[in-house]
LUMMARDREN-336871 format. One record per residue (C-alpha): residue in one letter; x, y, z. Coordinates in steps of 0.05 Angstrom, whole numbers. Example, Ala and Ser with C-alpha at 12.3 -4.5 7.8 and 13.67 -1.06 7.14 Angstrom:
% LUMMARDREN-336871
@resn A	x 246	y -90	z 156
@resn S	x 273	y -21	z 143
% end
This chain:
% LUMMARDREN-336871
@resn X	x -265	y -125	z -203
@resn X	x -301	y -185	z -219
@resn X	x -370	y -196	z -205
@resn X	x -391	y -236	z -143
@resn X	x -436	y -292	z -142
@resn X	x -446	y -278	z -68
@resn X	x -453	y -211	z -45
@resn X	x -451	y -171	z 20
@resn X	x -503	y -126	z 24
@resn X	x -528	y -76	z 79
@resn X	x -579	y -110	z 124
@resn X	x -636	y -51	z 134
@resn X	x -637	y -84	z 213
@resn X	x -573	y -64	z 233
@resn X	x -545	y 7	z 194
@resn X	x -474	y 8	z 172
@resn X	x -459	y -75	z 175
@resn X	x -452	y -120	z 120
@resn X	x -503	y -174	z 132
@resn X	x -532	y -216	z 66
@resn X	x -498	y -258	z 27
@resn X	x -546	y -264	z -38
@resn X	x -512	y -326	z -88
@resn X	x -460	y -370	z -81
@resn X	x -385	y -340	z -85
@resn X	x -350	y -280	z -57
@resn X	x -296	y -264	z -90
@resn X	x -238	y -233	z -46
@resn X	x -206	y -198	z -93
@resn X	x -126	y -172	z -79
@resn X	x -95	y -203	z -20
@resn X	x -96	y -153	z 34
@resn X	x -140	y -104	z -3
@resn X	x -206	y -118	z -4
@resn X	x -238	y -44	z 6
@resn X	x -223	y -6	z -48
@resn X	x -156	y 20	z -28
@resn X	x -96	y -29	z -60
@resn X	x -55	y -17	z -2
@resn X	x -90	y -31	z 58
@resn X	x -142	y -99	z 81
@resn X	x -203	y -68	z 114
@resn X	x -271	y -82	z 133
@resn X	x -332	y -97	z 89
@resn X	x -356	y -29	z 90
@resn X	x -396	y 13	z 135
@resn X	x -386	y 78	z 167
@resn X	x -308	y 79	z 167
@resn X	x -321	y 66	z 88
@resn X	x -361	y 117	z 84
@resn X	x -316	y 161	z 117
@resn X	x -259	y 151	z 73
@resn X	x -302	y 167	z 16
@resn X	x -266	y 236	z -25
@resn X	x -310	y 293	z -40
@resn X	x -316	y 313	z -109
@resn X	x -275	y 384	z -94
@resn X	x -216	y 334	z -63
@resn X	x -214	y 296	z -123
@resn X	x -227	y 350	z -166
@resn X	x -163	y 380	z -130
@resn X	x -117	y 314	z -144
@resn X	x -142	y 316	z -214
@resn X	x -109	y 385	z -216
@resn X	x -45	y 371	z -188
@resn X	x -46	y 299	z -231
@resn X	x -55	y 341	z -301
@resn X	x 3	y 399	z -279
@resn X	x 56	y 345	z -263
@resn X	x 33	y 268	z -288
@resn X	x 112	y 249	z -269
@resn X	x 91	y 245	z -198
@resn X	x 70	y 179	z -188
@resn X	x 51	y 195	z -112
@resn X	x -5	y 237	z -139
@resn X	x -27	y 188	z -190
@resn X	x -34	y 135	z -136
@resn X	x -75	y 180	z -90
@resn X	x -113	y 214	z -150
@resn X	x -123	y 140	z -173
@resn X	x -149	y 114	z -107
@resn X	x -196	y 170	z -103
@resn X	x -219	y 143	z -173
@resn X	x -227	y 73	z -149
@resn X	x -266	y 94	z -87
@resn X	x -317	y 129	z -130
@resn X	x -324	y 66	z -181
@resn X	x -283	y 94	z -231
@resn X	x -237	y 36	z -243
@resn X	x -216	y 47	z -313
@resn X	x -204	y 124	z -312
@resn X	x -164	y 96	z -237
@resn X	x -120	y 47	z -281
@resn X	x -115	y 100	z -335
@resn X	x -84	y 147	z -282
@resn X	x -34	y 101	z -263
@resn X	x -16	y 82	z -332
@resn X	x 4	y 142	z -353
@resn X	x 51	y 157	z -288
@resn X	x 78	y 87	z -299
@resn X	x 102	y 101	z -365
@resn X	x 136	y 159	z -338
@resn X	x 170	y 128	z -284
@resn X	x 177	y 49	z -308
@resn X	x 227	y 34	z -246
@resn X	x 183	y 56	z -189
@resn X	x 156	y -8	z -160
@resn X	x 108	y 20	z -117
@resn X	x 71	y 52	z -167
@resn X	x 76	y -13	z -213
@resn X	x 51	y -44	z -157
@resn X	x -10	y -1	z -159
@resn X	x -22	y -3	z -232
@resn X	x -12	y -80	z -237
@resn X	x -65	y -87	z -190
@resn X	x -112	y -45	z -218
@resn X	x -106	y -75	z -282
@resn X	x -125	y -140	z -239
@resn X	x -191	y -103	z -220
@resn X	x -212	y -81	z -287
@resn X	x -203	y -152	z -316
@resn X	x -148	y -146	z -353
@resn X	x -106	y -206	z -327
@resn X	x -50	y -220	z -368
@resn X	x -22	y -142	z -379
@resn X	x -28	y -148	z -297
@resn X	x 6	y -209	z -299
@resn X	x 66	y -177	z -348
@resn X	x 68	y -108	z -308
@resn X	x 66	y -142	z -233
@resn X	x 120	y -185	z -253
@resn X	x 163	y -116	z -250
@resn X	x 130	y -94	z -195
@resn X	x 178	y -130	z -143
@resn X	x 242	y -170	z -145
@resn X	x 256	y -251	z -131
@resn X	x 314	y -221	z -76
@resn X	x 258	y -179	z -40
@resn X	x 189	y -209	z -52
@resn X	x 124	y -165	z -38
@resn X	x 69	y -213	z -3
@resn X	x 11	y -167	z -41
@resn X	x 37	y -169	z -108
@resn X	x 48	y -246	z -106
@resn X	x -27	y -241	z -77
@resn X	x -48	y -194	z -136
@resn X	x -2	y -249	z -188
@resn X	x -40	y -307	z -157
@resn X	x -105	y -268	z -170
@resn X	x -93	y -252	z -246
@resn X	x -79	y -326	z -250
@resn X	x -138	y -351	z -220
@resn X	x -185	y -303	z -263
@resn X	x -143	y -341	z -324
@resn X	x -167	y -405	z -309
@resn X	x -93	y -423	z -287
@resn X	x -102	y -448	z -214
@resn X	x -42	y -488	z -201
@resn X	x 11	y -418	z -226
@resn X	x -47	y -388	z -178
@resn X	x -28	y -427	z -125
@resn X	x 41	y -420	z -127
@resn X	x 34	y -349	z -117
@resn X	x -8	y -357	z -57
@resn X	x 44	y -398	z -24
@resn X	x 94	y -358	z -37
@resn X	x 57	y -298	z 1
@resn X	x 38	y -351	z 56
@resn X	x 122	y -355	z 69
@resn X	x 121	y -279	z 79
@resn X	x 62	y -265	z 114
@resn X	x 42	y -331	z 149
@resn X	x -35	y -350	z 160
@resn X	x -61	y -278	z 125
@resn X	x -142	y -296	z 121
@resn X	x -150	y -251	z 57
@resn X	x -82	y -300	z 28
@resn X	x -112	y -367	z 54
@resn X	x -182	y -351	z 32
@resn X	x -153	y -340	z -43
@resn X	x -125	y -396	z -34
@resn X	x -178	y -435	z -8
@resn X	x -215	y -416	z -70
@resn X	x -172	y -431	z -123
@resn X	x -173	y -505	z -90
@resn X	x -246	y -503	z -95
@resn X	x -227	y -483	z -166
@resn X	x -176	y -538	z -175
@resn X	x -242	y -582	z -156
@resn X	x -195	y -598	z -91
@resn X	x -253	y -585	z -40
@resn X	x -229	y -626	z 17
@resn X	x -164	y -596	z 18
@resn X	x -206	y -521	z 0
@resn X	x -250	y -541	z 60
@resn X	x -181	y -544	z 105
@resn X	x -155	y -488	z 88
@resn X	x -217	y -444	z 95
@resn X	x -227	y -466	z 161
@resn X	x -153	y -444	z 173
@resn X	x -171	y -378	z 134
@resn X	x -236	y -360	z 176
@resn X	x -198	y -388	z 255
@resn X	x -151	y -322	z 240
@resn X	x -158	y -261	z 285
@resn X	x -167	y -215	z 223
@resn X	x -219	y -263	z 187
@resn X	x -277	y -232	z 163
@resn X	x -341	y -247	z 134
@resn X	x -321	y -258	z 66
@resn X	x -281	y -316	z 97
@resn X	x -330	y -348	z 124
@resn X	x -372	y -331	z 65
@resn X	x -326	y -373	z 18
@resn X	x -325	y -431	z 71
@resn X	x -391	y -431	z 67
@resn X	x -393	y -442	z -4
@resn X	x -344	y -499	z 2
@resn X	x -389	y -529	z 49
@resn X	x -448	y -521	z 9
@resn X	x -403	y -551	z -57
@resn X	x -398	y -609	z -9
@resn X	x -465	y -618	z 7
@resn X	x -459	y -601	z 73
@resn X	x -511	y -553	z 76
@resn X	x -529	y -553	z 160
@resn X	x -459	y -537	z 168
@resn X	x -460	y -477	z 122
@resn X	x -514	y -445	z 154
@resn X	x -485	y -457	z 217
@resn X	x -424	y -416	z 191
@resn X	x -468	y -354	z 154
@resn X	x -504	y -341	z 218
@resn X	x -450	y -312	z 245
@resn X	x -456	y -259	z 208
@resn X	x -527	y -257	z 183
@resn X	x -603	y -262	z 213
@resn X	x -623	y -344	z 216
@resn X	x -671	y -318	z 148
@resn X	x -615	y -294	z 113
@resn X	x -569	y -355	z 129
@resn X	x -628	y -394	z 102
@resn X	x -640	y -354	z 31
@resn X	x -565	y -364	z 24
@resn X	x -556	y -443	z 37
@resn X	x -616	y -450	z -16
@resn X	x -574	y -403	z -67
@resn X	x -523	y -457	z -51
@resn X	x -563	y -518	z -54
@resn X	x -587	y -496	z -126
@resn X	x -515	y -482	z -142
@resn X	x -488	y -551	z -110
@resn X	x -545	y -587	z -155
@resn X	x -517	y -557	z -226
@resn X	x -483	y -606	z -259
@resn X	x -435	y -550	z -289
@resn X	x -433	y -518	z -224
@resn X	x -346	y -511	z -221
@resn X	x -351	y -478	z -285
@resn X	x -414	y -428	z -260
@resn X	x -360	y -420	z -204
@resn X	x -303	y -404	z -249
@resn X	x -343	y -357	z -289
@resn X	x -367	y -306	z -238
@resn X	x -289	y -301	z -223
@resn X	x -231	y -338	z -183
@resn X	x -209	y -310	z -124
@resn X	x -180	y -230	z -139
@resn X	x -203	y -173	z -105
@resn X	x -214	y -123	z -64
% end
């Protein structure tokens, strides 16, 4: 996963939300994955997160069942998903390696590696293994999501964009897929047309605050720093709003400030 330039952190007023957004960027990471599961969308956290978090025993006990039989590539996702939950995203793409190799036709579980290669930065092998991970004659909305993010994090927005599209066609108006999007138009240097398609991204039903976060930071790219604050207060105190719009007004006034946005990572995961 890359690192964000905005983050969501707890706020100690109000246990289990998500409430500060501390830079200038939020990443989203995979489309329709942004906990740390690859194959569901879910909140920014909190108690359910929490809940879902493996004990040491269970992964202890898919580590077990992983060693005696590595061919079975349903174990090595849910051994490697354990992994990821815990922050262990390179023994998690490890995992998944391995059971690839074994089983180089299952799409699901190249599905799951690709995108964990995604997550631990390493773009282009995500980029060759994803491309196997689905078909042209039946298209999977999250890998061209997870394609479009290895692009981004290469710099190559408009390939990037493609992808997003694509996804768009199959799952129409998907926040997580329009606020990728969104981004890599920010990216692109676009921000009028980013602006328009955040705003589409964050009117969804399933938008969430890292939506709004990244039309924020379009907003504050644009200068249009009431309006940003206006949007972070929906999820935030009026102080924490305010911290944030300054982190953007000091970002908006760098004169290399698309490439300080390119650097702490395109849109990709989560």
């Amino acid at each position: 996963m890359m690192t964000a330039l905005i983050r969501v952190t707890r706020s100690p007023a109000k246990a289990g939300r998500r409430a500060a957004l501390v830079a200038a960027v939020v990443a989203l990471g995979l489309a329709g994955c942004n906990t740390r599961s690859p194959e569901t969308t879910g909140s920014l956290g909190g108690a359910a997160a929490a809940a879902a978090t493996p004990s040491r025993q269970d992964i202890d006990r898919l580590a077990e069942r992983f060693n005696a039989d590595p061919t079975d590539g349903r174990t090595a996702m849910a051994y490697a998903r354990a992994l990821r939950v815990t922050d262990q995203i390179s023994q998690a793409s490890a995992v998944l390696q391995q059971a690839a190799l074994r089983n180089p036709r299952d799409r699901a579980l190249l599905g799951a590696y690709g995108k964990s290669l995604v997550e631990a930065g390493r773009f282009r092998e995500a980029i060759d293994v994803l491309a196997n991970a689905h078909t042209p004659a039946n298209p999977d909305w999250r890998i061209l999501s997870a394609q479009g993010s290895a692009s981004a994090q290469l710099g190559e927005q408009a390939r990037a964009q493609s992808f997003y599209e694509a996804a768009l066609k199959i799952r129409p108006n998907e926040p997580s897929l329009l606020s990728n999007l969104g981004l890599s138009y920010a990216l692109s240097r676009n921000l009028d047309l980013a602006e328009q398609t955040l705003r589409l991204a964050a009117d969804q039903p399933g938008a969430d605050a890292r939506v709004r976060a990244n039309l924020a930071l379009v907003l504050g790219l644009k200068g249009r720093f009431a309006d940003a604050e206006s949007v972070l207060r929906r999820d935030m105190s009026a102080t924490e709003a305010a911290a944030n719009v300054a982190a953007l007004r000091r970002l908006a006034a760098q004169p290399d400030r698309f490439k300080t946005l390119s650097g702490a990572g395109a849109p990709g995961q989560g």
